[in-house]
Backbone as CSV, one residue per row, in Angstrom:
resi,resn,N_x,N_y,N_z,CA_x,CA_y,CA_z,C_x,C_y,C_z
1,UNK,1.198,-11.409,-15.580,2.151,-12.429,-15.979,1.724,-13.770,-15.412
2,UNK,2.040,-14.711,-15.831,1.770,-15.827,-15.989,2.531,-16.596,-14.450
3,UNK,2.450,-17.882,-14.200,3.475,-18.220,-12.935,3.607,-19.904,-13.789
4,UNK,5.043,-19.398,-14.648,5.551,-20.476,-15.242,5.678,-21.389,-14.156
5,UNK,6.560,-21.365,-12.868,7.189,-21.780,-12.422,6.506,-23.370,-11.645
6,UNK,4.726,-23.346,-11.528,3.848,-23.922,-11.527,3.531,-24.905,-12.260
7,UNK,4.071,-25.389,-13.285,4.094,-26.202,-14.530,5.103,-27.158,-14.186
8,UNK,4.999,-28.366,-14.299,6.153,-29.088,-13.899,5.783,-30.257,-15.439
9,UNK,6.818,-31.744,-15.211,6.807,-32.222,-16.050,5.334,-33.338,-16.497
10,UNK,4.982,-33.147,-15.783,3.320,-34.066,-16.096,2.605,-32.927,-16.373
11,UNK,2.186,-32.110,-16.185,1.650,-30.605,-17.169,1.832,-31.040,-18.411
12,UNK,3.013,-30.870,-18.831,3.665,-30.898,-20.312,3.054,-31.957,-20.736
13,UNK,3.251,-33.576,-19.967,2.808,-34.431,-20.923,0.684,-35.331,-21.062
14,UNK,0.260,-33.966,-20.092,-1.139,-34.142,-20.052,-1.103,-33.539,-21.141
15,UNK,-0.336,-32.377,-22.013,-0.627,-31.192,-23.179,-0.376,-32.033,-24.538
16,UNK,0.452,-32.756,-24.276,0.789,-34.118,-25.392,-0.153,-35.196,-25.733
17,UNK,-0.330,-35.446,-24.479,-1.521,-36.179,-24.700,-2.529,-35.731,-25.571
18,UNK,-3.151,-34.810,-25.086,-4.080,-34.191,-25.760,-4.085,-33.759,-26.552
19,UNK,-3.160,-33.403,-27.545,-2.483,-32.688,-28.819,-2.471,-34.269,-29.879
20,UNK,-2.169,-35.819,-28.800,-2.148,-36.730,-30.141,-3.831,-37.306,-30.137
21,UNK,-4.409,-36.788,-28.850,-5.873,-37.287,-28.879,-6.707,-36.372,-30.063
22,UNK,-6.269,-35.005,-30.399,-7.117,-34.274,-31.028,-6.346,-34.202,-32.603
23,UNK,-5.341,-34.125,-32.332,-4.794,-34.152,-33.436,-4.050,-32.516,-33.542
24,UNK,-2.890,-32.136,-34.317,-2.397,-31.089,-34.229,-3.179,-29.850,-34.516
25,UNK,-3.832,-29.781,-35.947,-4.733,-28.792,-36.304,-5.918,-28.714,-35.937
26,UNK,-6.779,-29.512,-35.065,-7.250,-30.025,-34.209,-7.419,-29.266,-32.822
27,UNK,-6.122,-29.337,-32.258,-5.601,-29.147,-30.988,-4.922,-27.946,-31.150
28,UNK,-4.848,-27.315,-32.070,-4.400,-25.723,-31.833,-5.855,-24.560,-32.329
29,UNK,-6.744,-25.427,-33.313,-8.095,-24.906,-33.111,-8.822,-24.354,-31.858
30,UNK,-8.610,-26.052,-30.725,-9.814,-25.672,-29.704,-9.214,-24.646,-29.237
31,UNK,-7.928,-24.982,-28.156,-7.390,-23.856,-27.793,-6.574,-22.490,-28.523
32,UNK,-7.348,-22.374,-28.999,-6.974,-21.178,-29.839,-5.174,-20.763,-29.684
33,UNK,-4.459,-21.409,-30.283,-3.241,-20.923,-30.066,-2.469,-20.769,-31.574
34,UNK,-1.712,-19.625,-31.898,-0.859,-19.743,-33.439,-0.095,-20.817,-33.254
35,UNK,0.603,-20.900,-34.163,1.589,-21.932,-33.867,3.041,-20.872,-33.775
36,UNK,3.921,-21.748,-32.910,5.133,-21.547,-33.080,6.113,-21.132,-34.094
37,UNK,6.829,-20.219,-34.001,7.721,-19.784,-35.491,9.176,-20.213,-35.596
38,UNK,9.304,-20.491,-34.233,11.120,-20.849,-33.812,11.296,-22.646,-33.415
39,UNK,10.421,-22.570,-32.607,10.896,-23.781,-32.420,9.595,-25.159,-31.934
40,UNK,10.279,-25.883,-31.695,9.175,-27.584,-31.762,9.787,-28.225,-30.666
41,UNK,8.479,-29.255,-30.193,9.434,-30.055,-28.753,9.070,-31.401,-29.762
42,UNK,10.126,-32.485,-29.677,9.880,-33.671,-29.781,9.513,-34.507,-28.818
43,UNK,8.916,-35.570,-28.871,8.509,-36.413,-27.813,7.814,-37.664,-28.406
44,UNK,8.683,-38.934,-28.632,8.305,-39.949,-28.845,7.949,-40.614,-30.311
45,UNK,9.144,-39.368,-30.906,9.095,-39.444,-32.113,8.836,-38.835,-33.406
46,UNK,7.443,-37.920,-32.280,6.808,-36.475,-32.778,6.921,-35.368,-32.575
47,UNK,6.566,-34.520,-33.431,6.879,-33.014,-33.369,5.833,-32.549,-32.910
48,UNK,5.763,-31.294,-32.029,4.935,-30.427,-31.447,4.986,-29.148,-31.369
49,UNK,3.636,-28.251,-31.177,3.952,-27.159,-31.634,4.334,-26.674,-30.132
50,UNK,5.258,-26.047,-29.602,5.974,-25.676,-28.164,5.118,-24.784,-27.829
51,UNK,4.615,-23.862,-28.163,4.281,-22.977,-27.590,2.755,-23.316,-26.981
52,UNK,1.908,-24.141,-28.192,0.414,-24.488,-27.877,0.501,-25.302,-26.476
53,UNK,1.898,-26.021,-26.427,2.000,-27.242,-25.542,1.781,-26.390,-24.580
54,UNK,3.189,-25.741,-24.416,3.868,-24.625,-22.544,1.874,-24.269,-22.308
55,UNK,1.133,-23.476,-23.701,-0.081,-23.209,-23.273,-0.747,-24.080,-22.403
56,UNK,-1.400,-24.836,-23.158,-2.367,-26.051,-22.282,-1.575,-26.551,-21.169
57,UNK,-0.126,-26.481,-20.793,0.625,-26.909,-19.391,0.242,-25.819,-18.516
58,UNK,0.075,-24.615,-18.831,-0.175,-23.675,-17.759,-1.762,-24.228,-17.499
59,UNK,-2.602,-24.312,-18.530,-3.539,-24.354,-18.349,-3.853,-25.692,-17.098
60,UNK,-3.005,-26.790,-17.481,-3.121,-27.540,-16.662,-2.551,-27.478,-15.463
61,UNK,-1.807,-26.648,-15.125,-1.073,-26.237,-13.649,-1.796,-25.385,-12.928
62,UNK,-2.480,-24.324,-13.592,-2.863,-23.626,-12.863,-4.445,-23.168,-12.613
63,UNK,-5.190,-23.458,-13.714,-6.571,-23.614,-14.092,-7.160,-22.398,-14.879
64,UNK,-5.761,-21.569,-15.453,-6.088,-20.220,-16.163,-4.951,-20.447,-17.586
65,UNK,-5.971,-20.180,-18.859,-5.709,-20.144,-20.039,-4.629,-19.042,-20.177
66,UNK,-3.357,-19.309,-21.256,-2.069,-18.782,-21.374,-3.394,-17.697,-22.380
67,UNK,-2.492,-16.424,-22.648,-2.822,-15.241,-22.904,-1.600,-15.276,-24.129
68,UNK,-1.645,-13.897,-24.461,-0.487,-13.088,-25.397,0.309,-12.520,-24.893
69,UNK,0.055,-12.180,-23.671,0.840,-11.608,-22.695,1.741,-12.464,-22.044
70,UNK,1.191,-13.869,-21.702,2.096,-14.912,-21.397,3.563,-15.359,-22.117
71,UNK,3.260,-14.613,-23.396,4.178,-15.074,-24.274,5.104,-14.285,-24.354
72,UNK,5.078,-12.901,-23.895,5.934,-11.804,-24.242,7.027,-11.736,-24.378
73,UNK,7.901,-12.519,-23.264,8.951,-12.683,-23.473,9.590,-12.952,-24.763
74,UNK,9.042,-14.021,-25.425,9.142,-14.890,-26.440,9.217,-15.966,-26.908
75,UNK,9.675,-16.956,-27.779,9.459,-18.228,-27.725,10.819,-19.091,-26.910
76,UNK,12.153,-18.051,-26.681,13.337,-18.428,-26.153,12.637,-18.956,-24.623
77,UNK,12.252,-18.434,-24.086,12.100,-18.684,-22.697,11.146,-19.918,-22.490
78,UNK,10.117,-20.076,-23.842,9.176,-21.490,-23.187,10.334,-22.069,-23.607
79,UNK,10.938,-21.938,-24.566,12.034,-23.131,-25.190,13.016,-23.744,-23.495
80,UNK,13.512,-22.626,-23.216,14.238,-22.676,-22.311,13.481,-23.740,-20.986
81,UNK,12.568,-23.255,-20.578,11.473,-23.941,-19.561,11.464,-25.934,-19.998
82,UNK,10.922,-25.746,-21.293,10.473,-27.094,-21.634,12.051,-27.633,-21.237
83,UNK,12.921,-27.102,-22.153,14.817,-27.982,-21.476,14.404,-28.316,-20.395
84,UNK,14.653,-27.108,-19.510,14.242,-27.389,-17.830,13.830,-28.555,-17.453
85,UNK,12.727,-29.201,-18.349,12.021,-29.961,-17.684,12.049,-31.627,-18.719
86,UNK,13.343,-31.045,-19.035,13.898,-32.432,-19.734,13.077,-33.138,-21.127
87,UNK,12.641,-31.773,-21.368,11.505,-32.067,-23.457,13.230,-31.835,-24.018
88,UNK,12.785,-32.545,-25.594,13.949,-32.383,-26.674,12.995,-30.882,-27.463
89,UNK,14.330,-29.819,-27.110,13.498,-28.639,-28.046,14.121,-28.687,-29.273
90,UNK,13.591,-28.511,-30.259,14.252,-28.234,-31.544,14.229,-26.710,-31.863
91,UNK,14.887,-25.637,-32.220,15.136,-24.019,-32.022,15.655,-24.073,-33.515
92,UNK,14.855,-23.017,-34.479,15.452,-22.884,-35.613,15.751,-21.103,-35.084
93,UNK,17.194,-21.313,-35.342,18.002,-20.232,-34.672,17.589,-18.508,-35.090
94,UNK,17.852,-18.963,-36.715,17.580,-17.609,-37.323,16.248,-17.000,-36.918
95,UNK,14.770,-17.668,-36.958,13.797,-17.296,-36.461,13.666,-16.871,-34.848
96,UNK,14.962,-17.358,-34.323,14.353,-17.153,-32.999,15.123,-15.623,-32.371
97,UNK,16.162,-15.620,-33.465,17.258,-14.478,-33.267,16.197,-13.329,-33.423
98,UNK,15.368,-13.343,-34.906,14.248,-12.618,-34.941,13.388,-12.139,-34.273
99,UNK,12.849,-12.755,-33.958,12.197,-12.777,-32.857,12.413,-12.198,-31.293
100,UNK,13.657,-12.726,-30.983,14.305,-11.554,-30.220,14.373,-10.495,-30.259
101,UNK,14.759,-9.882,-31.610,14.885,-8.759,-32.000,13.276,-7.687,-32.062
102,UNK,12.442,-8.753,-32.481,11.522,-8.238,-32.179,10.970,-7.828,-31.005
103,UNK,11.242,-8.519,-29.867,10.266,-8.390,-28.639,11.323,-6.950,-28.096
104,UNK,12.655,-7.132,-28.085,13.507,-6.110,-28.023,13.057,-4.940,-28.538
105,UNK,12.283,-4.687,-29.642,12.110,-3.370,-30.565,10.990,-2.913,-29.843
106,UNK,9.414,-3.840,-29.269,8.369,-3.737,-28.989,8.835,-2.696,-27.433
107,UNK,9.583,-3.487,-26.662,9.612,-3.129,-25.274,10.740,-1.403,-25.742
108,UNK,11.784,-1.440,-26.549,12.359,-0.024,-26.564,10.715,0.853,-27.311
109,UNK,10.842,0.285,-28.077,9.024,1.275,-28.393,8.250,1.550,-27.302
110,UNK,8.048,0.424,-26.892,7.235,1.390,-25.167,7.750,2.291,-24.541
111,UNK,9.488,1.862,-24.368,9.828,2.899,-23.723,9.918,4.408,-24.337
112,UNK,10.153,4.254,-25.450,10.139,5.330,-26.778,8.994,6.089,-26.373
113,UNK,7.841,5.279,-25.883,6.412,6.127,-26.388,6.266,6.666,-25.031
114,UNK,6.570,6.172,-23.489,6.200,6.953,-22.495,7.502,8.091,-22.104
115,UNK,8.803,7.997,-23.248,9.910,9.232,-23.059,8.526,10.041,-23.635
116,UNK,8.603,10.076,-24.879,7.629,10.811,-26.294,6.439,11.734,-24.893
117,UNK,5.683,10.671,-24.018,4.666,11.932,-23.169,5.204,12.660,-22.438
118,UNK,6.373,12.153,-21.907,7.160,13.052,-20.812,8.039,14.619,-21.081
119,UNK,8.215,14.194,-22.405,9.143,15.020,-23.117,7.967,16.219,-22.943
120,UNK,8.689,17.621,-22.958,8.589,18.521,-23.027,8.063,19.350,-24.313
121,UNK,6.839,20.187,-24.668,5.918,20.903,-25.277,6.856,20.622,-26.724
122,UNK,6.628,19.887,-27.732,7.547,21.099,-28.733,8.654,20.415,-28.945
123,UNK,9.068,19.425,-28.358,10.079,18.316,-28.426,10.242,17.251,-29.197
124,UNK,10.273,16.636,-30.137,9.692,15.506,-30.498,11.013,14.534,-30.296
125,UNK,10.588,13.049,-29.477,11.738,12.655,-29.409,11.668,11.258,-30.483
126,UNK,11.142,11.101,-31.369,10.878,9.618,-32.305,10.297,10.073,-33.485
127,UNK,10.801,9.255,-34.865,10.189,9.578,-35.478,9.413,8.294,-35.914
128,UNK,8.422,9.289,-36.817,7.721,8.214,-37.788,7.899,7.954,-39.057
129,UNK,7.803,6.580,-39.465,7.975,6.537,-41.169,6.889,6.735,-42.396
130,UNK,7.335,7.298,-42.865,6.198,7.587,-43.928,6.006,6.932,-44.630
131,UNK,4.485,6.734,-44.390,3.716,5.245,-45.220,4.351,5.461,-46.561
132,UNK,4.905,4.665,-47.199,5.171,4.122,-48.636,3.824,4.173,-49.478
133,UNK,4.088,5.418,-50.288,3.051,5.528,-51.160,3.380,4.594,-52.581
134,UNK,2.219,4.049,-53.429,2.675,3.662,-55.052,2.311,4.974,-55.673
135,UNK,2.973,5.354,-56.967,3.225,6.597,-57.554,1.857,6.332,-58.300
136,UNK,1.148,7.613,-58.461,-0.035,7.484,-59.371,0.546,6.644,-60.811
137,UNK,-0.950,6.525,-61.509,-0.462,6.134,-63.014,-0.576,7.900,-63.664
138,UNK,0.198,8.255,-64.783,0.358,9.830,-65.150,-1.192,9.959,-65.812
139,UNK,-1.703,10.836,-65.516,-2.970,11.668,-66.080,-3.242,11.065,-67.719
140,UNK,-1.889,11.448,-68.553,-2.723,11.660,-69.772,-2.896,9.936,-70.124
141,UNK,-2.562,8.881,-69.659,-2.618,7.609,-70.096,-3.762,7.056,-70.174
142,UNK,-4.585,6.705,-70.689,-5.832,6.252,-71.177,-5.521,4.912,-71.184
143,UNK,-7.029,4.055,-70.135,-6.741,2.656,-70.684,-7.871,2.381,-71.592
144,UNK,-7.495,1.390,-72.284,-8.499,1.331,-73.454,-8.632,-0.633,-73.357
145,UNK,-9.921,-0.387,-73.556,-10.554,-1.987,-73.432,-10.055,-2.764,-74.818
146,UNK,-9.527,-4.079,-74.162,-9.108,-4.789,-76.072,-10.170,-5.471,-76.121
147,UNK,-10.515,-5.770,-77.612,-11.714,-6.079,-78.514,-11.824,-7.990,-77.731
148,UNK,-12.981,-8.250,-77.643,-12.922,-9.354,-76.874,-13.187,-10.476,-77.962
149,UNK,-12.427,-11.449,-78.428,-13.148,-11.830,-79.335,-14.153,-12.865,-79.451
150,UNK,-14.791,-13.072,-78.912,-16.316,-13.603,-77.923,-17.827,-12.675,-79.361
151,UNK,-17.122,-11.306,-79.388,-17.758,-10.537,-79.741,-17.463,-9.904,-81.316
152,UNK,-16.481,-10.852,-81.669,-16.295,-10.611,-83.454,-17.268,-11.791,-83.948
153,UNK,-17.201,-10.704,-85.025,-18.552,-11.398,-86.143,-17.602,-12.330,-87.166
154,UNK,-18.054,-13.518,-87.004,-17.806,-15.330,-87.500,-17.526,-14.720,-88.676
155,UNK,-15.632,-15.584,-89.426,-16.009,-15.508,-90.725,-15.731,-16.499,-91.571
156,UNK,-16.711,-16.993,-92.799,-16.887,-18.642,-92.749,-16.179,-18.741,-94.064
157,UNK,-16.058,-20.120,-94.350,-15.286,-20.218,-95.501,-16.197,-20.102,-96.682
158,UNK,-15.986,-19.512,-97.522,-16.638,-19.405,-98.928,-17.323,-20.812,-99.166
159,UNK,-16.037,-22.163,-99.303,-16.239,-22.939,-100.111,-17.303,-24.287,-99.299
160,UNK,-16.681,-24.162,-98.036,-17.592,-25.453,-96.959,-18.347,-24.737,-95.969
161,UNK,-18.170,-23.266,-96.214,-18.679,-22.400,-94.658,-18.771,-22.798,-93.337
162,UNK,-17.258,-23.309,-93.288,-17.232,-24.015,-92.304,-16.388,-22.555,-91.593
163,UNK,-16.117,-22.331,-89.693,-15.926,-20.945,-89.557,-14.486,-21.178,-90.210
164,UNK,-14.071,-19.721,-89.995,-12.115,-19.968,-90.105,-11.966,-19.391,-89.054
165,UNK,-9.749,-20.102,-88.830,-9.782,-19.928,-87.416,-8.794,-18.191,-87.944
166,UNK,-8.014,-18.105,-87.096,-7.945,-16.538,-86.966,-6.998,-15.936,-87.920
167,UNK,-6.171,-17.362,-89.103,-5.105,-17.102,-89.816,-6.251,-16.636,-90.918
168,UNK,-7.688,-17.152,-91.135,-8.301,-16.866,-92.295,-7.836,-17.927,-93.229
169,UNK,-7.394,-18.980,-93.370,-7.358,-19.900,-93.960,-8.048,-21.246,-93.396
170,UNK,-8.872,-21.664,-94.562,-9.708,-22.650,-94.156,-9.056,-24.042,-93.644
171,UNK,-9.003,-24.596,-92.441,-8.063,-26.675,-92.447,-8.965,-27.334,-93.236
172,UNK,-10.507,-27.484,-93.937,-10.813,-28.072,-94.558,-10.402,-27.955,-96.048
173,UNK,-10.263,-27.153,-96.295,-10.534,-26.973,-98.299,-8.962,-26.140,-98.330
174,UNK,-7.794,-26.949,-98.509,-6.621,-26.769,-98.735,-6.446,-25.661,-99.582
């Protein structure tokens, strides 16, 4: 785990800096970071991606690059941190409720999976879902190639032999 607590408010705005020196897509390239799904810090007018930021602040507090693991918690808690330290967070709620829910499901799954070794011969305590198959197409259906017409033989007008188009009536010779 990470030692948020090491990050103070000039961290944050060395990560700003550098985010308007490189530019956003730019600055989530070098340091390899996704972007954020919940929420954004403003600062000075601009939007930022929160999470790349809290990144490069650890990086700058402590001299070790944020991980995936750093993040585990989720995006509530950098959100929470940056408040702390007096950033405007912007939190789009529904995503972040998600998200909760997710990190919630990940950590009962762990716990799910070390009950699952403990459990006893013959026990099964979880299940699994069964991959979603698509239904074959039925046996006797034949696909059949349509005639391309690239490959029909031209047919011209009697009177100007000029070609015709596909009604068989000539636009020149009424």
């Amino acid at each position: 785990m990470s030692d948020w607590n090491r990050i103070d408010r000039s961290d944050v705005l060395a990560a700003i800096a550098e985010c308007d020196r490189l530019g956003p897509r730019e600055f989530l390239s070098r340091y390899r970071f996704g972007r954020a799904k919940a929420s954004t810090v403003w600062h000075g007018g601009h939007e930022y991606d929160s999470k790349a930021i809290l990144g490069l602040a650890l990086l700058n507090a402590t001299g070790r690059p944020a991980t995936k693991d750093d993040f585990s918690s989720g995006e509530g808690a950098a959100s929470r941190l940056l408040k702390g330290l007096g950033f405007d967070v912007v939190v789009d709620e529904e995503a972040m409720e998600a998200e909760e829910r997710a990190v919630a499901e990940r950590e009962l799954g762990a716990e799910a999976a070390s009950a699952t070794s403990s459990a006893p011969a013959g026990v099964r305590t979880t299940r699994k879902r069964a991959a979603a198959k698509k239904p074959a197409a039925p046996k006797h259906v034949k696909k059949v190639a349509r005639p391309d017409p690239a490959n029909q033989p031209t047919t011209l007008c009697p009177t100007c032999f000029m070609a015709l188009p596909l009604t068989g009536i000539c636009d020149n010779c009424d």
